[in-house]
ZAMARZA-152035 format. One line per field, with one value per residue (C-alpha): residue in one letter; x, y, z. Coordinates in steps of 0.1 Angstrom, whole numbers, plus 5000, padded with zeros to 4 digits. Example, Ala and Ser with C-alpha at 12.3 -4.5 7.8 and 13.67 -1.06 7.14 Angstrom:
2
tornu = (A  S);
u = (5123  5137);
v = (4955  4989);
w = (5078  5071);
END
This chain:
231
tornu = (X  X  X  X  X  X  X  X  X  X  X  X  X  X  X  X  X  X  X  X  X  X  X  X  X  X  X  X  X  X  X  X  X  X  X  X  X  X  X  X  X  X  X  X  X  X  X  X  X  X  X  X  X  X  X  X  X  X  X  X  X  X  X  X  X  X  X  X  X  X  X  X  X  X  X  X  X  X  X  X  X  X  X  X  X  X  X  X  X  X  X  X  X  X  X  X  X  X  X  X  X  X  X  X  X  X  X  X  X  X  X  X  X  X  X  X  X  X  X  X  X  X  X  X  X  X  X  X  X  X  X  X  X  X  X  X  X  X  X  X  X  X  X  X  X  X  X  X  X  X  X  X  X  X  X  X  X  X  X  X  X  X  X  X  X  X  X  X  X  X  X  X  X  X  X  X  X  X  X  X  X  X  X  X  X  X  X  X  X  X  X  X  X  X  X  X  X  X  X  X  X  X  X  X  X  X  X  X  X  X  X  X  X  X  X  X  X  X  X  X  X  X  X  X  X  X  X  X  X  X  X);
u = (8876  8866  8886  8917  8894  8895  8936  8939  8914  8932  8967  8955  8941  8908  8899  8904  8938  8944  8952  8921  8902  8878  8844  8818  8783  8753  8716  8689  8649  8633  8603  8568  8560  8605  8618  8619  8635  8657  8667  8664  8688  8716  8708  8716  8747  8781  8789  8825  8832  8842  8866  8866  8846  8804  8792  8770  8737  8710  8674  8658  8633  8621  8640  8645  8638  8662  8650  8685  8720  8750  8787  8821  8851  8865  8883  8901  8914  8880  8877  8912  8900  8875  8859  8852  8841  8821  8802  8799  8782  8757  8748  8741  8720  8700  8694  8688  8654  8646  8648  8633  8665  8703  8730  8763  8794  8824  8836  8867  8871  8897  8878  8892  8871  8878  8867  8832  8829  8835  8810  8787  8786  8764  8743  8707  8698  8717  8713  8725  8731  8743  8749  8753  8778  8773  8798  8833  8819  8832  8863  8843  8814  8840  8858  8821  8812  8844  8838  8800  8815  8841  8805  8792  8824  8825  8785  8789  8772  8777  8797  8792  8815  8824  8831  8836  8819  8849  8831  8793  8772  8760  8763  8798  8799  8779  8779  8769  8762  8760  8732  8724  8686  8663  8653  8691  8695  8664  8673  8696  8720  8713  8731  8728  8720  8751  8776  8759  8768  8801  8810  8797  8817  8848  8842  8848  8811  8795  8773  8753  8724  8754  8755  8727  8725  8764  8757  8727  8755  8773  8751  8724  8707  8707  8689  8686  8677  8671  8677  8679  8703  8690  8723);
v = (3707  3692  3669  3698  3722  3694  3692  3728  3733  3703  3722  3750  3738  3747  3707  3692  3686  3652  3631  3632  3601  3595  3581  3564  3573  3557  3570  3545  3551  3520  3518  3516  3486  3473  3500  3468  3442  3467  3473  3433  3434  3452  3435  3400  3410  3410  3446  3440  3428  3458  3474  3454  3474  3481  3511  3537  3529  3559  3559  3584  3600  3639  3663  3641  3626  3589  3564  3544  3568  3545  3558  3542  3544  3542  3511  3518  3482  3465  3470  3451  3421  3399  3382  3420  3431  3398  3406  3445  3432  3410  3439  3463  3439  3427  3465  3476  3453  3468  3506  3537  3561  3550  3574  3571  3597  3599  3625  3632  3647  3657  3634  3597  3569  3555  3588  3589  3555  3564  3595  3571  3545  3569  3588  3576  3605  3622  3657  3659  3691  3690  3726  3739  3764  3796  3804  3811  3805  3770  3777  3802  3780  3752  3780  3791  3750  3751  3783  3769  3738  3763  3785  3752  3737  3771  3766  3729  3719  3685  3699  3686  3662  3684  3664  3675  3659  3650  3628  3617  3645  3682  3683  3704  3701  3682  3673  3651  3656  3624  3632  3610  3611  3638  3654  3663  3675  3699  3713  3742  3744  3765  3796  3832  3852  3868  3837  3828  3861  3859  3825  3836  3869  3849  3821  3845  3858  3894  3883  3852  3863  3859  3825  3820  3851  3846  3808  3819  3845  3813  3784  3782  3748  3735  3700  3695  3662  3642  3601  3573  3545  3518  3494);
w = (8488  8519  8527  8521  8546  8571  8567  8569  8601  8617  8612  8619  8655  8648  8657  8691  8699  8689  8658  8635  8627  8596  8596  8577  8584  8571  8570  8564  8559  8564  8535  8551  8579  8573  8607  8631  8602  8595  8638  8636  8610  8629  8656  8644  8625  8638  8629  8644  8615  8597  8625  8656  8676  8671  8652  8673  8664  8667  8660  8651  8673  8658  8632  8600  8576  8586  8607  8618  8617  8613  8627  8628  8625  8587  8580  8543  8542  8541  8506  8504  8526  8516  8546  8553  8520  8517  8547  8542  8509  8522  8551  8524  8505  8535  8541  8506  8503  8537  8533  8509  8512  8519  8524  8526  8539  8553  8576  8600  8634  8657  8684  8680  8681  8715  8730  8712  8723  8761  8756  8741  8774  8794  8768  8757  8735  8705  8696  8661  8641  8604  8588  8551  8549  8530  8509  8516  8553  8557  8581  8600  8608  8627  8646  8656  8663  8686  8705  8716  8727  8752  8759  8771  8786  8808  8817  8833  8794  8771  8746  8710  8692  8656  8624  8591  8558  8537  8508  8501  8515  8507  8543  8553  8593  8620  8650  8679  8713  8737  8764  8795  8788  8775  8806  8812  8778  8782  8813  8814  8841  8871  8870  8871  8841  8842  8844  8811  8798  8807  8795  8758  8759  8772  8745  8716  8712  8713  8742  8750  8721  8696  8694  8676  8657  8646  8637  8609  8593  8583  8574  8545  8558  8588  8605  8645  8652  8684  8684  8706  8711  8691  8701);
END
Protein backbone atom coordinates (compact mmCIF):
# COMPACT_ATOMS: atom_id res chain seq x y z
CA UNK A 1 0.00 0.00 0.00
CA UNK A 2 2.87 2.17 0.45
CA UNK A 3 4.92 1.69 -1.76
CA UNK A 4 1.74 2.27 -4.50
CA UNK A 5 0.98 5.67 -2.30
CA UNK A 6 4.49 6.65 -3.03
CA UNK A 7 4.01 5.94 -6.97
CA UNK A 8 0.85 7.75 -6.99
CA UNK A 9 2.19 10.99 -4.86
CA UNK A 10 5.25 10.94 -7.17
CA UNK A 11 2.88 11.08 -10.38
CA UNK A 12 0.96 13.06 -9.01
CA UNK A 13 3.76 15.78 -8.21
CA UNK A 14 3.06 15.82 -4.79
CA UNK A 15 7.13 14.93 -4.29
CA UNK A 16 9.87 17.23 -5.32
CA UNK A 17 10.38 17.37 -8.83
CA UNK A 18 12.85 14.87 -9.61
CA UNK A 19 13.18 11.18 -10.26
CA UNK A 20 12.49 9.35 -6.83
CA UNK A 21 15.18 7.38 -5.18
CA UNK A 22 14.64 4.60 -2.46
CA UNK A 23 16.37 4.16 0.77
CA UNK A 24 17.36 1.88 3.43
CA UNK A 25 17.28 3.14 6.90
CA UNK A 26 18.61 1.46 9.92
CA UNK A 27 17.85 2.24 13.62
CA UNK A 28 20.14 0.80 16.22
CA UNK A 29 19.90 0.88 20.24
CA UNK A 30 23.13 0.01 21.48
CA UNK A 31 22.46 -2.41 24.86
CA UNK A 32 23.80 -0.83 28.07
CA UNK A 33 27.74 0.32 28.25
CA UNK A 34 28.04 -1.04 23.82
CA UNK A 35 27.00 3.05 22.27
CA UNK A 36 30.89 3.75 21.63
CA UNK A 37 31.69 -0.11 20.15
CA UNK A 38 28.89 0.28 18.31
CA UNK A 39 30.15 4.26 16.87
CA UNK A 40 33.60 2.27 16.82
CA UNK A 41 32.08 -0.16 14.77
CA UNK A 42 30.91 2.19 11.91
CA UNK A 43 33.74 3.91 12.23
CA UNK A 44 36.22 1.14 11.29
CA UNK A 45 34.10 -0.26 8.60
CA UNK A 46 34.19 0.62 5.02
CA UNK A 47 30.49 1.39 4.71
CA UNK A 48 31.21 2.23 0.88
CA UNK A 49 30.92 -0.95 0.44
CA UNK A 50 27.33 -1.27 -0.03
CA UNK A 51 26.81 1.72 -2.62
CA UNK A 52 29.95 3.59 -3.22
CA UNK A 53 29.35 6.38 -1.32
CA UNK A 54 29.03 6.56 2.93
CA UNK A 55 25.72 6.32 4.69
CA UNK A 56 24.62 9.50 6.79
CA UNK A 57 25.32 8.64 10.04
CA UNK A 58 23.17 10.41 12.95
CA UNK A 59 23.37 10.06 16.66
CA UNK A 60 20.88 10.47 18.49
CA UNK A 61 20.80 13.41 20.89
CA UNK A 62 16.88 13.87 22.55
CA UNK A 63 13.33 12.49 21.22
CA UNK A 64 13.84 8.60 20.94
CA UNK A 65 14.17 5.83 21.77
CA UNK A 66 17.59 4.88 18.99
CA UNK A 67 20.92 5.72 19.68
CA UNK A 68 22.67 5.57 15.90
CA UNK A 69 20.01 6.32 12.70
CA UNK A 70 21.48 4.69 9.59
CA UNK A 71 20.49 6.24 5.86
CA UNK A 72 21.52 5.35 2.31
CA UNK A 73 20.85 5.05 -0.60
CA UNK A 74 19.18 1.47 -1.52
CA UNK A 75 21.36 -0.68 -3.52
CA UNK A 76 18.91 -3.79 -4.71
CA UNK A 77 21.86 -5.65 -6.30
CA UNK A 78 23.73 -6.21 -3.06
CA UNK A 79 21.79 -9.07 -2.30
CA UNK A 80 22.94 -10.33 -5.94
CA UNK A 81 26.77 -9.73 -5.22
CA UNK A 82 28.62 -11.43 -2.88
CA UNK A 83 31.60 -9.34 -1.76
CA UNK A 84 28.67 -6.99 -0.88
CA UNK A 85 26.40 -9.36 0.69
CA UNK A 86 29.39 -10.95 2.42
CA UNK A 87 30.32 -7.77 4.08
CA UNK A 88 26.65 -6.53 4.72
CA UNK A 89 26.55 -9.85 6.72
CA UNK A 90 29.45 -9.52 8.85
CA UNK A 91 28.24 -5.60 9.62
CA UNK A 92 24.98 -6.82 10.81
CA UNK A 93 26.62 -9.48 12.89
CA UNK A 94 29.23 -7.18 14.41
CA UNK A 95 26.15 -4.95 15.26
CA UNK A 96 23.72 -7.47 16.38
CA UNK A 97 26.15 -8.54 19.64
CA UNK A 98 26.41 -4.84 20.15
CA UNK A 99 22.75 -3.46 20.34
CA UNK A 100 19.22 -4.13 22.35
CA UNK A 101 16.80 -3.01 19.39
CA UNK A 102 17.54 -3.08 15.43
CA UNK A 103 15.28 -1.80 12.91
CA UNK A 104 15.23 -1.99 9.56
CA UNK A 105 13.10 0.17 6.58
CA UNK A 106 13.11 1.28 3.45
CA UNK A 107 11.65 4.38 2.17
CA UNK A 108 11.75 6.67 -1.07
CA UNK A 109 11.77 10.29 -1.82
CA UNK A 110 11.57 12.61 -4.57
CA UNK A 111 15.13 14.12 -3.16
CA UNK A 112 18.05 12.00 -4.85
CA UNK A 113 20.82 10.94 -3.06
CA UNK A 114 23.42 13.28 -4.23
CA UNK A 115 21.29 16.25 -3.11
CA UNK A 116 20.92 14.88 0.60
CA UNK A 117 24.42 14.40 0.54
CA UNK A 118 25.20 18.12 -0.48
CA UNK A 119 22.59 19.25 2.33
CA UNK A 120 24.37 16.99 4.59
CA UNK A 121 28.17 18.81 4.07
CA UNK A 122 27.15 21.83 6.13
CA UNK A 123 24.65 20.42 8.74
CA UNK A 124 25.69 19.25 12.27
CA UNK A 125 22.25 18.66 13.68
CA UNK A 126 19.16 16.60 12.35
CA UNK A 127 15.68 17.43 13.15
CA UNK A 128 13.87 14.29 12.41
CA UNK A 129 10.00 13.94 12.37
CA UNK A 130 8.33 10.54 11.57
CA UNK A 131 4.39 10.64 11.46
CA UNK A 132 1.51 7.92 11.67
CA UNK A 133 -1.10 8.68 9.40
CA UNK A 134 -4.73 8.48 10.47
CA UNK A 135 -6.70 6.81 8.27
CA UNK A 136 -7.51 7.48 4.83
CA UNK A 137 -5.09 10.62 5.64
CA UNK A 138 -2.01 9.32 4.10
CA UNK A 139 -1.93 11.51 0.71
CA UNK A 140 -3.07 14.51 2.72
CA UNK A 141 -0.35 14.42 5.34
CA UNK A 142 2.58 14.62 2.24
CA UNK A 143 0.73 17.45 0.51
CA UNK A 144 0.63 19.19 4.14
CA UNK A 145 4.76 17.95 4.58
CA UNK A 146 5.21 19.85 1.15
CA UNK A 147 3.29 22.97 1.82
CA UNK A 148 5.50 23.66 5.23
CA UNK A 149 8.58 23.10 3.34
CA UNK A 150 7.11 26.31 0.75
CA UNK A 151 5.89 28.15 4.42
CA UNK A 152 9.49 27.80 5.21
CA UNK A 153 11.16 28.21 1.74
CA UNK A 154 9.08 31.67 1.72
CA UNK A 155 10.44 32.58 5.48
CA UNK A 156 14.30 32.28 4.56
CA UNK A 157 13.78 28.51 6.65
CA UNK A 158 15.72 24.87 6.15
CA UNK A 159 13.13 23.16 4.62
CA UNK A 160 12.75 19.37 5.40
CA UNK A 161 13.77 16.53 3.16
CA UNK A 162 10.09 14.32 2.87
CA UNK A 163 10.42 10.49 2.40
CA UNK A 164 7.83 8.00 2.49
CA UNK A 165 8.07 4.52 4.40
CA UNK A 166 7.62 2.00 1.59
CA UNK A 167 8.49 -1.45 3.58
CA UNK A 168 9.59 -2.30 7.27
CA UNK A 169 8.07 0.36 9.44
CA UNK A 170 4.58 1.39 11.03
CA UNK A 171 5.99 4.63 10.33
CA UNK A 172 4.18 6.23 6.90
CA UNK A 173 6.14 9.66 6.33
CA UNK A 174 9.30 11.27 7.78
CA UNK A 175 11.36 13.58 7.34
CA UNK A 176 14.79 15.23 7.76
CA UNK A 177 15.90 18.52 8.12
CA UNK A 178 19.78 19.21 7.77
CA UNK A 179 20.68 22.17 10.25
CA UNK A 180 24.11 23.99 10.44
CA UNK A 181 24.20 23.74 14.32
CA UNK A 182 21.58 23.92 16.99
CA UNK A 183 21.58 27.48 17.77
CA UNK A 184 20.54 28.12 13.93
CA UNK A 185 17.98 25.63 14.10
CA UNK A 186 16.39 27.28 17.37
CA UNK A 187 16.47 30.62 16.20
CA UNK A 188 13.60 31.83 14.11
CA UNK A 189 14.31 34.13 11.45
CA UNK A 190 13.85 37.86 11.91
CA UNK A 191 10.85 39.02 10.47
CA UNK A 192 7.70 40.80 11.00
CA UNK A 193 4.74 39.05 12.40
CA UNK A 194 2.89 39.66 9.40
CA UNK A 195 5.46 38.24 6.65
CA UNK A 196 5.00 35.02 8.62
CA UNK A 197 1.36 35.32 8.26
CA UNK A 198 1.53 35.81 4.82
CA UNK A 199 3.93 33.07 3.81
CA UNK A 200 1.49 30.39 5.63
CA UNK A 201 -1.67 31.79 3.92
CA UNK A 202 0.25 31.86 0.57
CA UNK A 203 1.59 28.26 1.19
CA UNK A 204 -1.83 26.68 1.16
CA UNK A 205 -2.73 27.19 4.96
CA UNK A 206 -5.65 29.01 6.85
CA UNK A 207 -3.08 31.29 8.59
CA UNK A 208 0.23 30.78 10.17
CA UNK A 209 -1.60 28.85 13.53
CA UNK A 210 -2.77 26.26 10.80
CA UNK A 211 0.16 24.54 10.43
CA UNK A 212 0.17 22.84 13.39
CA UNK A 213 -3.37 22.59 14.13
CA UNK A 214 -3.94 21.16 10.36
CA UNK A 215 -0.89 18.66 10.80
CA UNK A 216 -2.69 16.93 14.20
CA UNK A 217 -6.00 16.44 11.91
CA UNK A 218 -3.90 13.97 9.96
CA UNK A 219 -1.41 11.99 11.98
CA UNK A 220 -2.17 9.59 15.03
CA UNK A 221 1.66 9.26 16.18
CA UNK A 222 4.13 11.33 15.72
CA UNK A 223 8.19 11.39 17.00
CA UNK A 224 10.43 14.77 16.80
CA UNK A 225 13.76 13.95 17.34
CA UNK A 226 17.09 15.93 17.33
CA UNK A 227 20.65 14.07 16.42
CA UNK A 228 24.01 14.75 15.65
CA UNK A 229 26.48 13.75 12.98
CA UNK A 230 28.13 10.81 14.37
CA UNK A 231 30.25 10.43 10.73
Amino acid sequence: MRALLAAIIVASGLAQPVAAEDYLVTQYRAAPGNFAALLDLFAKTDLTFYNGSQPILMRHSQGNHWDLMVLTKLNPACEKQVPCQTMQESLHHAAAALVDFEHRFTARSGTNWEMILEQNKGAGLYHIEMFNAAAGKHEALLRQRQIENDYLAKTGQVTNVIFTVTMGSDVDAFTIGFHESLKTFAEPPNLPPEAFEKAAIDAGFKNRADISFHLRELIVGHHDTLATKAN
